[in-house]
C-alpha positions as CSV (number, residue, x, y, z in Angstrom):
1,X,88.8,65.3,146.8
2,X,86.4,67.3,148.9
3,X,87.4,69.0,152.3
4,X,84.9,69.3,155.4
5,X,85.2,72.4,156.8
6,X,81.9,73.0,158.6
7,X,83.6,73.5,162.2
8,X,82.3,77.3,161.7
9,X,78.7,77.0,159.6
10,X,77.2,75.5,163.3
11,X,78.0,78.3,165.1
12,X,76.3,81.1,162.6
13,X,73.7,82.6,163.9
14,X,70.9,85.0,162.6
15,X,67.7,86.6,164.4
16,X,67.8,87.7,168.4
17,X,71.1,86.7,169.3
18,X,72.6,88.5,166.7
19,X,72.1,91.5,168.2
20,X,73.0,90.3,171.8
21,X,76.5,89.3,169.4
22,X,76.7,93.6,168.3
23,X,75.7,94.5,172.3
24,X,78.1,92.0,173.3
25,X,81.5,92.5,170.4
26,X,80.2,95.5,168.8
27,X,82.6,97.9,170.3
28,X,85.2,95.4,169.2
29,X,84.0,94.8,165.5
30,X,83.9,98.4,165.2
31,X,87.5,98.9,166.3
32,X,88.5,96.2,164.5
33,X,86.3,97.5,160.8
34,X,87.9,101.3,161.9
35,X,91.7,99.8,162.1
36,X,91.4,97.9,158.9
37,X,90.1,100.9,156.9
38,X,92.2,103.3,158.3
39,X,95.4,101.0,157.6
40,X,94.3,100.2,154.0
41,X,94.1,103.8,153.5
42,X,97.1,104.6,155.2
43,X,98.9,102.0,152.6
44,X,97.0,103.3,149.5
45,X,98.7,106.7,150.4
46,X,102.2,105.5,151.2
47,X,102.2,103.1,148.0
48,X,100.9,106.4,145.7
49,X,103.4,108.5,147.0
50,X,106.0,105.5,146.7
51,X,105.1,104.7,143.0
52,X,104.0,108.1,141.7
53,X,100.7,106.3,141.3
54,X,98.5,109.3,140.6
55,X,95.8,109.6,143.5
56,X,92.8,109.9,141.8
57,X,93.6,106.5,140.3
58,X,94.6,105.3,144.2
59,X,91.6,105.8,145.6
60,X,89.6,103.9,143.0
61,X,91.8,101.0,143.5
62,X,91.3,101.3,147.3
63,X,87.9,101.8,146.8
64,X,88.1,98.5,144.3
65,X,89.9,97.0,146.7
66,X,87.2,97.1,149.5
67,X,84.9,96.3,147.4
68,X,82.9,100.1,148.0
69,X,80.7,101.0,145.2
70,X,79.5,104.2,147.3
71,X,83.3,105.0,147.7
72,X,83.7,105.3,144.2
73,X,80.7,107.7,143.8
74,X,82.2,109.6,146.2
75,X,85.7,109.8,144.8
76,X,84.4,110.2,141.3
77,X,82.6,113.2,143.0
78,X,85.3,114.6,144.6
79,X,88.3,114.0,142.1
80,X,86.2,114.7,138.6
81,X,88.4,112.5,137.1
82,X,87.9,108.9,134.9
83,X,90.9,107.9,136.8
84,X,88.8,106.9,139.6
85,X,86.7,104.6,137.8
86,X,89.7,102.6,136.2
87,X,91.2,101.9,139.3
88,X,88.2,100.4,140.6
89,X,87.3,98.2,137.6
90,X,91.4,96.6,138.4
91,X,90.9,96.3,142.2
92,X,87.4,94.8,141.8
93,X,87.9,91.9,141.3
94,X,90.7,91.2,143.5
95,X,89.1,92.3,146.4
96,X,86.1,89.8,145.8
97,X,87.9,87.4,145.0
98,X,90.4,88.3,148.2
99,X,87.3,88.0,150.5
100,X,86.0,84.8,149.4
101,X,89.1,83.8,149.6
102,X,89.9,84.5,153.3
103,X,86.3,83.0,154.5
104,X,87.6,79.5,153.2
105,X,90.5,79.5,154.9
106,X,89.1,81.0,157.8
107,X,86.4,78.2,157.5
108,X,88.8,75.9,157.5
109,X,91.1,76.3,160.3
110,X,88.8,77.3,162.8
């Protein structure tokens, strides 16, 4: 059984209106990337505390979680710790998986 859900591949755009689409929504898409960072982090913080999850092992699985290979160089940096590492090596995967995920669905109903 295969599902059509191309109502959103005509619409994609690439070369010179894609930067008329940042002049345009960019204020908004930045808002938008700030809020969901800043709430993710928020949760990481609230679920650590929570769980006695110990921090250094939080922010690799937020960093996991977002899928941020440059976060986890910098937490690795800043925490010393293996810890880190592990958590991102969990989150990974989920959070790839998570995002390809969401852009079918989102493919789909729009």
């Amino acid at each position: 059984m295969r599902v059509e859900c191309q109502k959103l591949w005509g619409s994609l755009r690439a070369g010179p209106s894609l930067f008329s689409s940042f002049k345009e929504q960019g204020t908004t898409l930045l808002v938008l990337a700030g809020t969901t960072v800043s709430i993710g982090g928020l949760t990481a913080v609230a679920i650590a505390y929570i769980y006695e999850v110990d921090m250094n092992m939080m922010s690799g699985l937020l960093t996991g979680a977002l899928t941020s290979t440059p976060g986890l160089a910098a937490s690795i940096e800043a925490s010393n710790s293996p810890l880190a590492s592990i958590g991102y090596g969990i989150a990974y995967p989920f959070g790839v998986l998570g995002v390809i995920l969401f852009v079918i669905i989102i493919t789909c109903l729009i």
